[in-house]
C-alpha positions in Angstrom: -46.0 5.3 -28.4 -46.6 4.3 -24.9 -43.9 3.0 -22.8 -45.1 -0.9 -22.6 -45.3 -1.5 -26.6 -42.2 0.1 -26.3 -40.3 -2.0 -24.0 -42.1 -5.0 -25.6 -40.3 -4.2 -28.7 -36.9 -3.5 -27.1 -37.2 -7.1 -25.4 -38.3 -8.9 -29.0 -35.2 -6.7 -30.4 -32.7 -8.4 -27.8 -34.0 -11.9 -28.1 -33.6 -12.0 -31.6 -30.4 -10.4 -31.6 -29.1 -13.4 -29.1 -30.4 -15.7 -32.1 -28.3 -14.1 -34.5 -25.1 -13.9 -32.0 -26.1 -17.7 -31.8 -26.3 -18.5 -35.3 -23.7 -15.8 -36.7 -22.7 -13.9 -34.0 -18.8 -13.1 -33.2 -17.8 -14.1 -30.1 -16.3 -12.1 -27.0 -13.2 -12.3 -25.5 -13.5 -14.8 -22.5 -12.7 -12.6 -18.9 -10.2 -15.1 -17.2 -9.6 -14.2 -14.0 -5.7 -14.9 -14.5 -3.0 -16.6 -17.1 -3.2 -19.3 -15.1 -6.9 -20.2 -14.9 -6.3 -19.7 -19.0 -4.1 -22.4 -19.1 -5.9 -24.6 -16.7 -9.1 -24.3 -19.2 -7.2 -25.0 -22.1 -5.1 -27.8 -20.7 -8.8 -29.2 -20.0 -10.2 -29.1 -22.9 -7.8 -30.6 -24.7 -7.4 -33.8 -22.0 -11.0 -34.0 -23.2 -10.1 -34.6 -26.5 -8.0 -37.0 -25.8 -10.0 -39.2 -23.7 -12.4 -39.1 -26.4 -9.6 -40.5 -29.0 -8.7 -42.8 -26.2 -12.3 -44.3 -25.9 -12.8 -44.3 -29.3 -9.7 -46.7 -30.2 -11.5 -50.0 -29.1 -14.1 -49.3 -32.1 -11.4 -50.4 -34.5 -10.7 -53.7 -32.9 -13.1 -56.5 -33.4 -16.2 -54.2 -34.0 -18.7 -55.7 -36.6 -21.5 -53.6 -37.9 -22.0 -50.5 -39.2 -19.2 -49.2 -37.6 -16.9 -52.2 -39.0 -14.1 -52.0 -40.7 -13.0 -49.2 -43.0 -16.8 -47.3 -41.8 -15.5 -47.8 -38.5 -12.0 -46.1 -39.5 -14.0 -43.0 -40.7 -16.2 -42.7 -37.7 -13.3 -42.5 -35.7 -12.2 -39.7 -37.8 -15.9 -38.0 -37.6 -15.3 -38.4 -34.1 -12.1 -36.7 -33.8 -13.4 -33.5 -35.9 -16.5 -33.3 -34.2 -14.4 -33.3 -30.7 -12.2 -30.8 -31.8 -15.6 -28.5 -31.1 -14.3 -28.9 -27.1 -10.9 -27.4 -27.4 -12.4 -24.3 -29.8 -14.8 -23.4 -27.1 -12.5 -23.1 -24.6 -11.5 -19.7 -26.8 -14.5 -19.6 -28.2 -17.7 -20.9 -27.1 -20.2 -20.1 -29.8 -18.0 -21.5 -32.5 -17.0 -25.1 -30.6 -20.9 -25.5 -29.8 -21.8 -24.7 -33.5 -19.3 -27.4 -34.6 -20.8 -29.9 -32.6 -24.3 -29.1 -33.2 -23.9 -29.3 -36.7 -21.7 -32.8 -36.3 -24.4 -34.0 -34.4 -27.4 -32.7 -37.1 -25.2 -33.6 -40.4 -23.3 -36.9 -39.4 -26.3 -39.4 -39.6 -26.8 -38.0 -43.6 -23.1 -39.8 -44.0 -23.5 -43.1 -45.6 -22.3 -45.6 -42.7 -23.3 -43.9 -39.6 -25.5 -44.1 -37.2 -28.8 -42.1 -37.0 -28.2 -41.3 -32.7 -24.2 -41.7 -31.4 -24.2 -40.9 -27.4 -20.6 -39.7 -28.1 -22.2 -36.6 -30.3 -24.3 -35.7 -27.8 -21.9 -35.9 -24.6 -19.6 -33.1 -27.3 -22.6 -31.5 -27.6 -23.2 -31.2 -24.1 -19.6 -30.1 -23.3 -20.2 -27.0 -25.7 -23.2 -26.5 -24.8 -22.6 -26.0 -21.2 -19.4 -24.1 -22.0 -20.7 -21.6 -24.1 -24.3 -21.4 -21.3 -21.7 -20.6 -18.8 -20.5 -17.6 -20.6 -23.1 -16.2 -22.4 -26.3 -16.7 -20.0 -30.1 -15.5 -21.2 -31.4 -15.6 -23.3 -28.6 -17.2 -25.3 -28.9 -20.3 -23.3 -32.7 -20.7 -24.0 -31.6 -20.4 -28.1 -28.8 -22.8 -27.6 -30.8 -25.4 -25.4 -33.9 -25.2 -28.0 -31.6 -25.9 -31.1 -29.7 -28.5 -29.4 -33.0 -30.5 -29.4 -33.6 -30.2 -32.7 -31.4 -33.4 -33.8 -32.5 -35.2 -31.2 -36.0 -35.3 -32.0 -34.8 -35.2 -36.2 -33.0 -38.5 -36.3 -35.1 -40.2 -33.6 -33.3 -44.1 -33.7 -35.3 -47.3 -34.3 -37.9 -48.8 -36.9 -40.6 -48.3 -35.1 -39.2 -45.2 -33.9 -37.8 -45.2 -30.1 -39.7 -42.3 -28.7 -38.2 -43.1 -25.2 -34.8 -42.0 -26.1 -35.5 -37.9 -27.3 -37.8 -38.0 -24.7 -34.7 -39.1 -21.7 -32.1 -36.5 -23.8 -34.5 -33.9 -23.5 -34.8 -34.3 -20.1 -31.1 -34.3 -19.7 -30.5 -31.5 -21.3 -33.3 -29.8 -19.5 -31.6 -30.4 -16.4 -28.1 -28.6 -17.4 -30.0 -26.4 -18.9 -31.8 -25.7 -15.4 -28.6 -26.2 -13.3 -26.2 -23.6 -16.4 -28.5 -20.9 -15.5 -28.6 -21.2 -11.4 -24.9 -21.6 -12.1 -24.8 -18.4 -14.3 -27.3 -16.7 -11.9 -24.8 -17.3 -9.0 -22.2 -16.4 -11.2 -22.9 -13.2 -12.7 -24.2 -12.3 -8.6 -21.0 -12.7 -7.4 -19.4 -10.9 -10.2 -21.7 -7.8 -10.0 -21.1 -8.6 -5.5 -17.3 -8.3 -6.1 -17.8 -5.2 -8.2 -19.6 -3.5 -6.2 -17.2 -4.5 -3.4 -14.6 -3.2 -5.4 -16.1 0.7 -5.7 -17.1 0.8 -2.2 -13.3 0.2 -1.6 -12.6 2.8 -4.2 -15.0 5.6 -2.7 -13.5 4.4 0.9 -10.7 5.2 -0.6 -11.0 8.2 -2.3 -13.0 9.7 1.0 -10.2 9.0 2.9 -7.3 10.5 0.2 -9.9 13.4 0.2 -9.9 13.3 4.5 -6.0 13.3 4.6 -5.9 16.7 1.8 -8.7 18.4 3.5 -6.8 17.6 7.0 -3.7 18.9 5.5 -5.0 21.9 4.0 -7.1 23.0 7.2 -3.7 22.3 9.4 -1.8 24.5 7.1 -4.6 27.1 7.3 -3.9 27.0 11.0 -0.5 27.2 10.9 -0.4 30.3 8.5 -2.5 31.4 10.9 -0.7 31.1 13.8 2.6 32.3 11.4 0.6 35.4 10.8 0.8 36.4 14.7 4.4 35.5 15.2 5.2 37.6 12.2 3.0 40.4 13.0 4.5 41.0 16.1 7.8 41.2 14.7 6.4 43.6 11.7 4.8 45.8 14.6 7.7 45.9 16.1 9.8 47.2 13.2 7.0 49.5 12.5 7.3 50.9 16.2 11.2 51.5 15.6 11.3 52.8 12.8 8.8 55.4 13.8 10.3 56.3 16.8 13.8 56.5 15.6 14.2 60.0 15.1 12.6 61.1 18.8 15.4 58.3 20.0 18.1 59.2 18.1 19.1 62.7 18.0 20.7 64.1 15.4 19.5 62.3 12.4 19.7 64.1 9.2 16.3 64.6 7.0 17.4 61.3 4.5 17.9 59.4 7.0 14.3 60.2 8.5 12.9 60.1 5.9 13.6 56.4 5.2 12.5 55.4 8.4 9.4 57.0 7.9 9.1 54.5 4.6 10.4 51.4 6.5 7.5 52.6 8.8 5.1 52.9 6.6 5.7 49.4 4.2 5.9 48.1 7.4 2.4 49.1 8.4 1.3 48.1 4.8 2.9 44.6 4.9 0.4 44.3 8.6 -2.8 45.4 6.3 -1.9 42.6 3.7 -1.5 39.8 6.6 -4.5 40.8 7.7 -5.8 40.5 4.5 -4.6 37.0 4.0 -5.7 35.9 7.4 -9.3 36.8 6.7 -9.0 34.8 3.9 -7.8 32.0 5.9 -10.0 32.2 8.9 -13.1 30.0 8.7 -16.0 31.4 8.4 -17.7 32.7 11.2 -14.3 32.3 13.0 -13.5 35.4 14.9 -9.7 33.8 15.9 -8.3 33.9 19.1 -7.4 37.0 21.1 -4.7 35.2 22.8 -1.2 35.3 22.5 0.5 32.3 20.7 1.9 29.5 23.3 5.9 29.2 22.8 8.8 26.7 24.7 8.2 28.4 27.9 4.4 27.3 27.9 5.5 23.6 27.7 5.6 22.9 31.1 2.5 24.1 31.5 1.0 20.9 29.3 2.9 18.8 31.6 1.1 20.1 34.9 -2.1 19.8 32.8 -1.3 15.9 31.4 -0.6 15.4 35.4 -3.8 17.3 36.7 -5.2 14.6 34.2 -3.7 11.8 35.3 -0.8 11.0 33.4 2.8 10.3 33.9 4.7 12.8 32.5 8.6 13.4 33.3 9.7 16.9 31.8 13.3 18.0 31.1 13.7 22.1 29.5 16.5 23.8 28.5 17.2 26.6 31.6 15.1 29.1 32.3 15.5 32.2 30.0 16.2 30.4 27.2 15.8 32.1 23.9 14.8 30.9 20.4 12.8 32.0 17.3 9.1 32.4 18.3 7.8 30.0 15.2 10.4 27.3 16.5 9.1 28.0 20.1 5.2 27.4 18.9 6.6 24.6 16.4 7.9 22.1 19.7 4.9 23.6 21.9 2.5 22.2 19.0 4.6 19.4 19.0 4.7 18.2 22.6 0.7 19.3 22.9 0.2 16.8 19.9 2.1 13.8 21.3 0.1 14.2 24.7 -2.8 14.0 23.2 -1.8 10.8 21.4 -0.5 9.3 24.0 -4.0 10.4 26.3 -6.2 8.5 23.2 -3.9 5.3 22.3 -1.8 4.9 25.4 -3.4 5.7 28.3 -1.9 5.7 31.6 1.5 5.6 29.8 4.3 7.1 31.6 5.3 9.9 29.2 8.9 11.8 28.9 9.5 15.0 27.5 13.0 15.8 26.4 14.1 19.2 25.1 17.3 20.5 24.8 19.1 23.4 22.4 22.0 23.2 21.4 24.6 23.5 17.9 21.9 26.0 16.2 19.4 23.4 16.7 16.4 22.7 19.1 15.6 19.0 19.9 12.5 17.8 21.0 11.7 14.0 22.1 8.3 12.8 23.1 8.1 9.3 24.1 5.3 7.4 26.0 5.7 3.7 27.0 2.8 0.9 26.2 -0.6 1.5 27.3 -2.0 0.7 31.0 -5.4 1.6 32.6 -7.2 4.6 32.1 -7.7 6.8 35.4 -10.5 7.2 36.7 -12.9 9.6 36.0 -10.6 10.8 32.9 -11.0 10.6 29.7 -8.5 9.4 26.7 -8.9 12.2 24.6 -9.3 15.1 26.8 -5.8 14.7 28.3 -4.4 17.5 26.8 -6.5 20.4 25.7 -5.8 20.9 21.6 -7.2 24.6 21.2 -3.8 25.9 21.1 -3.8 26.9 25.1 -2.7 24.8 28.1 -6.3 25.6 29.5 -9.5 26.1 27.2 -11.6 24.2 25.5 -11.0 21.6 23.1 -12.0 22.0 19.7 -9.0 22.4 17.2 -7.1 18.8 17.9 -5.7 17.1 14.7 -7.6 14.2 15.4 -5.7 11.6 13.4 -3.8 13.9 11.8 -1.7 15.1 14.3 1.4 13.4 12.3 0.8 15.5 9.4 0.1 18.5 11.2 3.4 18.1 12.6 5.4 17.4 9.4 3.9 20.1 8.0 5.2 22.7 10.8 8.6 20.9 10.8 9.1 21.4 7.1 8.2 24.9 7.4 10.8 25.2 9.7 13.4 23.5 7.2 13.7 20.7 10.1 12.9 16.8 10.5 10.5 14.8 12.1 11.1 11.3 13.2 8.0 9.7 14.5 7.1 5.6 14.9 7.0 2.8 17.2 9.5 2.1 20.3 9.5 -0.7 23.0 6.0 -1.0 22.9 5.2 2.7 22.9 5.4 5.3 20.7 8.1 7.9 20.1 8.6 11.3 18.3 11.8 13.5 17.8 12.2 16.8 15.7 15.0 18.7 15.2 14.2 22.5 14.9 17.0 25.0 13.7 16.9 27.6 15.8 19.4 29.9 13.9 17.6 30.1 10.2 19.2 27.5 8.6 17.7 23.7 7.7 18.6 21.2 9.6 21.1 18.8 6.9 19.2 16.1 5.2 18.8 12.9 6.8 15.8 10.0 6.9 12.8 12.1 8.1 10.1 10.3 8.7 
């Protein structure tokens, strides 16, 4: 079967399955956009419902005719039932606009009434654009055809008044024309906000999936840079062990013999690191042949941030000072970070360094004021180099994610990180024990 008979017959299959919904059909569960736009409809229909009862009082009062007297009592009650359609629709559409169709195609068969009542048809309109609203095409063009079929059935008059089907049709043309622009616009909008929606979502998502892959590649660089601190101090246990027995005279063959094996795991712990950092490493990245920067490279990314252009103010701990070479690279990273932050968001900001050890613990305080003019013939983000030297090229900065990378070093550490906004500026502290153990609890941020 070729594909057009085929779509033809999927296309007769749905319209015919909306005249059944129509006719039959269950309906769905209205969307409302909150509880109270719920109540707001419902409150609604049910004023209508009593304006109609309202409008209809007068009938009884002074009203000869067909509608006189004790006929005119039980076409108020007619009216009443066939009303209730409006309040049913507001739950469910289908069923309210099938009440009112069928008041409006049965009533004139009841002895007493009249053949056309404009109070049917206004119902009839009310459900009709109600349930339009929610169900669209090519429900509406079901609904809008059946709704004319009473109006052109019980045509009023002897002769018969072919003026008055002709000016409901028209009217109900009309909504007909305007419910589906309206639904048009409608179900736009909806499918706009939903696709508004998922963008926001996949913005989202990209970004979650920015912030883990930053992470990640940060910690890979740290482990990487852990694996040269720690290698030098395996390499050095490797060395003294070996060397022990031409150093120390008179050992006996046990104790030889065991450093020999200190010797040798250490040698095998090195050949597992190095295992683990070609694991690590990038592809393609051959690492760098430089030692790792510590607390006495510092100054050195002050004189650079000045050779830049900024205002830096530097206070160190005296010359000579010692501490653990992972808490030296930790505040090095640190203070390179925060000058590179303050080079891209604050430019020309005067900046102040602060490090001082002390109590087991190394502080470290970076604070830049607000923002002034860039200097000329610099540039924002090249303030501080961010390849793990005080002079190379860039090409490893955290770009963004300097704030993680630098929680995730602290925590390493066992320390804290205090980092956010001060007089206008921006400020970060750490506090780095320097003897092993974590700094206590407190609110890191």
């Amino acid at each position: 079967m070729s594909e057009q008979p085929r779509t033809r017959r999927r296309t007769g299959d749905a319209v015919l399955g909306a005249l059944v919904q129509v006719l039959i059909g269950r309906d769905d569960r209205p969307q409302w956009s909150s509880p109270r736009r719920r109540r707001q409809a419902y409150a609604a229909a049910w004023l209508f419902w009593v304006l109609v009862a309202l409008a209809s009082l007068p009938v009884l009062h002074g009203y000869t005719g067909p509608h006189g007297g004790a006929e005119a009592a039980g076409w108020l009650e007619i009216v009443l039932a066939v009303g209730a359609a409006v309040p049913v629709a507001a739950r469910y559409a289908l069923l309210g606009w099938r009440i009112a169709f069928l008041g409006v195609l049965v009533t004139p068969l009841i002895p007493g009434q009249n053949q056309v009542d404009t109070g049917y048809y206004l119902i009839l309109g009310v459900t009709y654009a109600v349930a339009g609203l929610r169900y669209g095409t090519p429900r509406l063009w079901w609904m809008g055809a059946l709704t004319l079929i009473p109006v052109w059935l019980w045509t009023p008059g002897q002769p018969r008044d072919w003026a008055y089907p002709v000016r409901v049709t028209i009217v109900f043309a009309v909504l007909t024309g305007v419910l589906y622009a309206a639904g048009r616009w409608r179900r736009d909008r909806l499918a706009l906000t939903a696709q508004q929606h998922r963008t926001r979502e996949q913005a989202e998502f990209a970004r979650q999936q920015g912030e883990r892959s930053a992470v990640l590649e940060e910690r890979a660089r740290i482990a990487r840079e852990m694996h040269d601190v720690v290698a030098h101090h395996m390499s050095m246990i490797a060395v003294q062990a070996e060397t022990a027995p031409y150093r120390i005279g008179g050992l006996s063959g046990p104790a030889e013999q065991e450093f020999a094996a200190l010797s040798q795991a250490a040698r095998e712990a090195l050949t597992d690191m190095r295992k683990l950092l070609r694991v690590l490493r990038d592809s393609g990245d051959a690492g760098e042949r430089s030692p790792q920067p510590g607390l006495a490279d510092v100054p050195a990314l002050a004189d650079t941030a000045r050779r830049a252009g900024a205002s830096v103010d530097l206070a160190m701990p005296p010359p000579g000072t010692e501490v653990p070479s992972a808490v030296g690279l930790t505040a090095y990273r640190i203070v390179q970070e925060s000058l590179s932050n303050a080079g891209r968001h604050a430019p020309g900001a005067p900046v102040r360094i602060d490090i001082a050890n002390g109590s087991g613990t190394l502080r470290v305080a970076v604070v830049n004021g607000a923002g002034g003019p860039v200097p000329a013939g610099t540039g924002p983000a090249d303030t501080v180099p961010a390849n793990g030297n005080a002079a190379g090229p860039p090409g490893h900065g955290l770009a963004g994610h300097g704030l993680a990378g630098m929680r995730e070093r602290v925590a390493l550490l066992g320390g804290r990180l205090e980092a956010g906004p001060q007089d206008g500026g921006f400020a970060v502290r750490a506090e780095l024990p320097v003897g092993g153990a974590e700094v206590p609890a407190g609110d890191a941020r």
